[in-house]
C-alpha positions in Angstrom: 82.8 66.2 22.9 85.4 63.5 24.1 85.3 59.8 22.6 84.1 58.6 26.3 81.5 60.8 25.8 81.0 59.7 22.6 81.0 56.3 23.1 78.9 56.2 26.3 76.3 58.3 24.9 76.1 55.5 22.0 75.8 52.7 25.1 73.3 54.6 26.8 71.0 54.8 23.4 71.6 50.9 22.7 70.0 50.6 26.3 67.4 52.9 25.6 66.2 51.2 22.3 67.0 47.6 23.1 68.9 47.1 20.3 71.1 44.4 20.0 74.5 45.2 21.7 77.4 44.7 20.5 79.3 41.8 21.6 75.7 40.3 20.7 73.2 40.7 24.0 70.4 42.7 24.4 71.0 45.5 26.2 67.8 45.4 28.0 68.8 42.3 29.2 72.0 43.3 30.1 71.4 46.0 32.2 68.3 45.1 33.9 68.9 41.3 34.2 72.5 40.6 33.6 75.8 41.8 34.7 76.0 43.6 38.0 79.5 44.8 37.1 77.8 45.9 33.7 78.3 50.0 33.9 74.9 52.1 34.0 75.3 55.3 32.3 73.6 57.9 34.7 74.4 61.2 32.7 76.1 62.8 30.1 79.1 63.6 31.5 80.5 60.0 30.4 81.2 59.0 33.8 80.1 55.7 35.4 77.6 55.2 39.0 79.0 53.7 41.9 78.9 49.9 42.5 79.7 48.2 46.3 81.4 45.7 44.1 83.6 47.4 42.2 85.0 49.2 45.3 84.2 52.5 44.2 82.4 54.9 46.3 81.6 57.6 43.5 81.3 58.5 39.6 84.3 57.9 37.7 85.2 57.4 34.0 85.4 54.4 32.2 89.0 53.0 30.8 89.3 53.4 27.4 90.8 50.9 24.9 91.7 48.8 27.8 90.2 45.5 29.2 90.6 44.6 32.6 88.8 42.5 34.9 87.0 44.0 38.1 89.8 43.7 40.8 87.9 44.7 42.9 86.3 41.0 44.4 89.8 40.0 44.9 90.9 42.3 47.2 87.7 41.8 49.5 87.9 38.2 49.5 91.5 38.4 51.0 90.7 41.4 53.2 87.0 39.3 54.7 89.1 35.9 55.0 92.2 37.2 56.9 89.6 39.0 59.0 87.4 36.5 59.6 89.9 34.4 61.0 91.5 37.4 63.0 88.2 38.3 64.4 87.3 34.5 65.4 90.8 34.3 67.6 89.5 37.8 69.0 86.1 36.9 70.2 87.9 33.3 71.8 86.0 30.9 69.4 86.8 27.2 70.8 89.0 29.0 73.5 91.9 30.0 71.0 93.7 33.2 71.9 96.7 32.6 70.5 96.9 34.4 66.7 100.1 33.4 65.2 98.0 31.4 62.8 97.2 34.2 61.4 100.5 35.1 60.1 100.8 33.0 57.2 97.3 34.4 56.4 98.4 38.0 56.7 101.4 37.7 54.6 100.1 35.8 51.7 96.4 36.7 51.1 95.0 39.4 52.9 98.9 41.1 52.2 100.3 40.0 49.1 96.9 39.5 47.2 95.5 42.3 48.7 98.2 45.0 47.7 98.5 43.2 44.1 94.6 44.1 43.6 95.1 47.6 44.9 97.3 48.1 42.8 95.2 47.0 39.8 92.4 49.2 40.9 95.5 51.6 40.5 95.8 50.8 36.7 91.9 51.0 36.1 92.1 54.2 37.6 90.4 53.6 40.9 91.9 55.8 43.1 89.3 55.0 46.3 90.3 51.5 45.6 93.8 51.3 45.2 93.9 53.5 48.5 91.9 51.5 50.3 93.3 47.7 49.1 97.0 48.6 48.9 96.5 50.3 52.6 94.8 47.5 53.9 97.2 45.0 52.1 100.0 47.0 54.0 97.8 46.8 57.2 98.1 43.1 57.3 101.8 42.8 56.1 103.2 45.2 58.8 100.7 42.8 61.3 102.1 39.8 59.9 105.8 41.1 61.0 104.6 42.8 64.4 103.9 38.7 65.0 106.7 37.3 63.5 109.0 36.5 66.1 112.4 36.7 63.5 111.4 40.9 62.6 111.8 41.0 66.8 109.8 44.3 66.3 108.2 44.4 70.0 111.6 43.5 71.6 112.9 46.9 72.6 109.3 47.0 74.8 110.6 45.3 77.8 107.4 46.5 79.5 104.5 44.4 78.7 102.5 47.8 79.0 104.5 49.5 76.5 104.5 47.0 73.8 100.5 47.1 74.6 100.7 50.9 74.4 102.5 51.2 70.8 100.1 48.5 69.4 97.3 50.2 70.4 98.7 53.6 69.0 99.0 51.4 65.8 96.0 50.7 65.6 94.5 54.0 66.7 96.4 55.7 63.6 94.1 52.3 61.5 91.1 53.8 63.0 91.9 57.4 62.0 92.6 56.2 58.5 89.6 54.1 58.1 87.1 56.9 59.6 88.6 59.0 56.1 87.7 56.3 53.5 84.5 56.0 55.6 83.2 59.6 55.1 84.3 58.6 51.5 81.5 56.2 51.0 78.6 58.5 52.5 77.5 58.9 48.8 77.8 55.3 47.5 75.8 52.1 48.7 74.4 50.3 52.1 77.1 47.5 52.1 79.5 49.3 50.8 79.2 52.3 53.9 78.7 49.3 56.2 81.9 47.4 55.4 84.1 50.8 56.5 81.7 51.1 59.4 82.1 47.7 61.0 85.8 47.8 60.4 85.7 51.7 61.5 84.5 50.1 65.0 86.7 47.0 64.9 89.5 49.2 64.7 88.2 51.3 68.0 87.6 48.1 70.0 91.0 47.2 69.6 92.7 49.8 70.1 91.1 50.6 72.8 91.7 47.0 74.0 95.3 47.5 74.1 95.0 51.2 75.9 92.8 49.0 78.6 95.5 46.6 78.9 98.2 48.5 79.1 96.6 50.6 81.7 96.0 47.1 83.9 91.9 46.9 83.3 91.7 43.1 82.4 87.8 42.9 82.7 87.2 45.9 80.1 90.1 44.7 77.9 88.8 41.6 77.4 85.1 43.1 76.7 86.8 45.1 74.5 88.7 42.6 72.3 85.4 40.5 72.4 83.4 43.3 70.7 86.4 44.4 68.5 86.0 40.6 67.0 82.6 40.9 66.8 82.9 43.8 64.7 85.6 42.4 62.6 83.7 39.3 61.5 80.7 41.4 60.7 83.2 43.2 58.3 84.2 40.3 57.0 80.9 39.0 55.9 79.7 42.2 54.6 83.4 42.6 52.6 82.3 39.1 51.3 78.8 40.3 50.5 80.5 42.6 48.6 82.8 40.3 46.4 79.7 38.5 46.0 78.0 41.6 44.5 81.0 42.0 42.2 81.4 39.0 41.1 78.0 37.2 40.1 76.2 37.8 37.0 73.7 35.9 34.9 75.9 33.9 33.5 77.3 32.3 36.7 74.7 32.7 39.4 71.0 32.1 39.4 70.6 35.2 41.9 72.1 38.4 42.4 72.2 40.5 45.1 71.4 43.9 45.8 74.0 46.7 47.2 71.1 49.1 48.2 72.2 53.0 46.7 71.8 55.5 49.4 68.4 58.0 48.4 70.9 60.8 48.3 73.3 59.1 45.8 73.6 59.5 42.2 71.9 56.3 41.6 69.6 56.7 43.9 68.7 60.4 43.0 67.9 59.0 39.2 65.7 55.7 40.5 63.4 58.2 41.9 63.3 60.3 39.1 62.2 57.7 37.0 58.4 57.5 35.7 56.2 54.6 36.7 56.7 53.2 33.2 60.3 53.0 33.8 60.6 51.7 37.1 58.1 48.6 35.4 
């Protein structure tokens, strides 16, 4: 057997007993009433469940002789702010349409700080993660420069319909890639499913809101825009929900929330296999 297997076999005992752990906790404790982002061993095969806030939709294996914090929170707090700001200009909160605000916003946190913690998911060996964050950091980058007037990347559309017509195949082709992670996360948690959904649709709304426009429908491109901001600042709070998830832990919050495991999951397969006297 391998030294993860080893060594998570030993982990999985400590919790079992309730010996003391360690780096000096009960194990109980720490499992049942402590960290969130504390690892639940769920077989033998020394891999790890899935967590909503740790931006991993499946079993992986833990890294070994390596400490890293959970990069995950990071990444979702950039993605849910630069969205929620987006989505607010979208749906015309206090009659703002205008969304070069957003640009600063796109370049800094939801694209620089975004793509750093992808790629730290990267060195913990997340690959769902570092996809999904490094993409997404991308995403906002290459929106920041479609806005920045100095890049001049619209200018060869002298048509307003075309320039409407190449954003929305831009975002169609952030709709295709979103629906992949999406089927991705059929396995994992609630939230965590929800978050690709709600930014699944976002991405349909607007795209299709540019197709609309571009086409000369006013009325059903503005419906469209509306619901695609709706959708975007229910991703937002549920990517916030997330980092929530990932970040609290008994020893920083006085609550913590659950990510609800699909039946079908791993974890949620071995919660119903459990005995009354477990479940207690």
């Amino acid at each position: 057997m391998s030294a993860a297997v080893d060594h998570s076999t030993s982990i999985e005992k400590t919790a079992t007993t309730g010996s003391e752990h360690p780096n000096g906790a009960n194990a109980n404790q720490r499992y049942e009433y402590g960290n969130p982002m504390a690892h639940v061993h769920t077989g033998n095969e020394g891999r790890l469940a899935a967590f909503g806030g740790e931006f991993q939709p499946g079993l992986y294996r833990p890294v070994e002789n390596r400490k890293f914090a959970n990069p995950a929170p990071l990444g979702l707090s950039a993605f849910a702010l630069t969205t929620f700001v987006l989505s607010l200009i979208n749906v015309g909160a206090r009659d703002v349409t205008q969304p070069n605000i957003i640009i600063s916003l796109a370049f800094g946190y939801g694209g620089l700080v975004q793509l750093l913690a992808g790629m730290w998911e990267m060195a913990v060996g997340n690959t769902f993660g570092a996809t999904a964050l490094s993409s997404y950091g991308g995403f906002w980058i290459s929106f920041a420069i479609i806005l920045t007037p100095g890049f001049a990347a619209a200018s060869p559309y002298t048509k307003a319909a075309d320039e409407e017509s190449v954003i929305g195949f831009y975002l169609a082709g952030w709709f295709i890639f979103t629906t992949i992670l999406l089927l991705c996360t059929l396995r994992s948690t609630v939230m965590f499913f929800l978050l690709f959904f709600t930014l699944d649709l976002a991405f349909l709304m607007l795209f299709c809101h540019y197709l609309a426009a571009s086409n000369g429908a006013a009325k059903a491109s503005l419906g469209l825009q509306k619901a695609g901001g709706v959708f975007g600042l229910l991703a937002a709070f549920i990517a916030w929900y997330n980092a929530f998830a990932g970040i609290a832990d008994s020893s920083n919050s006085f609550f913590l929330i659950p990510v609800f495991h699909f039946p079908w999951s791993e974890k949620g397969r071995a919660s119903r296999g459990k005995t009354a006297r477990e479940t207690v």
